[in-house]
C-alpha angles and dihedrals in degrees: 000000000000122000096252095066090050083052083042091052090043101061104052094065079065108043082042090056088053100040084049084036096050089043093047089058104053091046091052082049092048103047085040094061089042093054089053101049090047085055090051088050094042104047084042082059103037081045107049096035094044100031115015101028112096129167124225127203090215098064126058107223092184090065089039094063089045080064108048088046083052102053088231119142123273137210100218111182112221111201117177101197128199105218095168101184109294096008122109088213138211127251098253088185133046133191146169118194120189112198125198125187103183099054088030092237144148133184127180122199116199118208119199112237095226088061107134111235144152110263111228114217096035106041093235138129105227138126122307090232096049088068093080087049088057115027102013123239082318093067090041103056094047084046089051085039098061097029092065098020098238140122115231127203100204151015137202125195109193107187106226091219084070091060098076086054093055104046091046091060081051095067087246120287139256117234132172102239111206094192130048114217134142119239127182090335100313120108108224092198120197113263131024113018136187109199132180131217095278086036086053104050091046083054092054092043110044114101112141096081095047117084085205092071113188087001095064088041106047083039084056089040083058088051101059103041085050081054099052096039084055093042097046096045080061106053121147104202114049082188086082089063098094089047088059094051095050091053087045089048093055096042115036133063131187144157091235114105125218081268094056100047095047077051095055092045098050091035106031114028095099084064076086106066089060106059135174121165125188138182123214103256123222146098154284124253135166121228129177080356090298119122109226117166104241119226117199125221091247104054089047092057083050090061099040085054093054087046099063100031082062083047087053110103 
């Protein structure tokens, strides 16, 4: 045998070495990144069915579904709720979003939390906000149900308190302030803000130095949740998706499974691109020296009716 073939014999072990070593590699990398992604999947399903995932008695989720397979519009309530530690807590923020998959449209109706309405459940006139206080989301959604004369298919409750979790993971938030005022030691000026998570939550809450009330405030409540969606769509690190989940899992609630939520996101995300949001128009008056937002017959009819035009396939 030469020499050159003994050289020749030498070397592919090598070259082998580095062609197995190089395979070996990119199949490490690949099921790595596999495994990861199973344990994201698996710790979103395992969070929002154990932790987040609650039944109610007032909606049907077996029509629902029926909806959703079929592609046809759908009333979801949004309560931001402020459950400060041994408190039971109030919704400090209501909304009704009516989505809409075949016309690709979305509308959000906000709905002041001083409206005057009759509180199902317990035959009273009272505030909207005050029926989580009493009877819980269940006594929400049937309160939102008759005041507007809709049926809604789900409902999400997002605690306040999470929020400053949450915009903190984020790395904080930049929002455009219209007013200038001071808060617990922080100066809210007037233009371009970064807030973080405590900053945040003093932004969504503030009204009494806002002539526009509830409209100021629900305006600045939009703006945060625009700010988040964009910031989070952005995120550098996907490492920080299981963090998110876990602040998710301790502050929402909702009656949509881990099924319902991966449909809404395949079937239902371009709702987004056509946008119109509304808040309930009326006015303040003060009874028994109490301040409640008036809402008169006819603009509730109006929102019922866009309620149910966006709900028109």
């Amino acid at each position: 045998m030469s020499a050159e073939m003994k050289r020749s014999k030498k070397r592919k072990p090598l070259w082998l070495k580095v062609l197995f070593g190089v395979i070996i590699a990119i199949f490490i990398v690949v099921i790595g990144f596999a495994i990861y992604a199973y344990s994201v999947y698996d710790n979103a399903k395992k969070t929002v069915n154990d932790q987040m995932h609650n039944e109610v008695e007032s909606i049907d989720r077996k029509v629902t579904k029926e909806k959703v397979s079929d592609l046809d519009p759908l009333n979801i309530l949004l309560l931001g709720v402020d459950k400060r530690p041994g408190e039971r807590g109030r919704s400090d923020s209501l909304m009704v979003l009516t989505l809409n998959p075949k016309q690709d449209q979305m509308q959000i109706l906000s709905i002041p939390r001083d409206t005057r309405t009759t509180i199902i459940g317990r035959g009273t006139e009272d505030k909207i906000n005050h029926a989580y206080a009493f009877g819980g989301v269940e006594m929400s959604i049937n309160t939102v149900e008759n005041l507007l004369d809709i049926e809604l298919d789900y409902y999400v409750e997002m605690n306040m308190e999470g929020l400053v979790e949450f915009i903190d993971e984020l790395g904080g938030i930049t929002v455009q302030n219209d007013l200038d005022w001071v808060d617990k030691g922080f100066h809210y000026a007037e233009g371009e803000l970064n807030l973080d998570g405590q900053q945040t939550l003093g932004y969504v809450r503030m009204r009494k130095q806002d002539s526009s009330g509830d409209f100021g405030r629900t305006g600045r409540q939009r703006q945060v949740i625009e700010a988040a969606i964009d910031k989070g769509a952005n995120i550098a690190s996907v490492g920080k998706i299981n963090n998110f989940i876990d602040i998710l899992g301790n502050n929402m609630e909702t009656n949509m499974d881990f099924d319902d939520m991966q449909n809404l996101l395949s079937n239902y995300a371009n709702v987004r691109h056509n946008t119109e949001e509304y808040m309930l128009q009326g006015s303040g008056k003060r009874i028994d020296d109490i301040y409640y937002y008036i809402v008169p017959d006819e603009e509730l009819a109006k929102a019922h009716d866009m309620i149910v035009e966006t709900g028109t396939n």
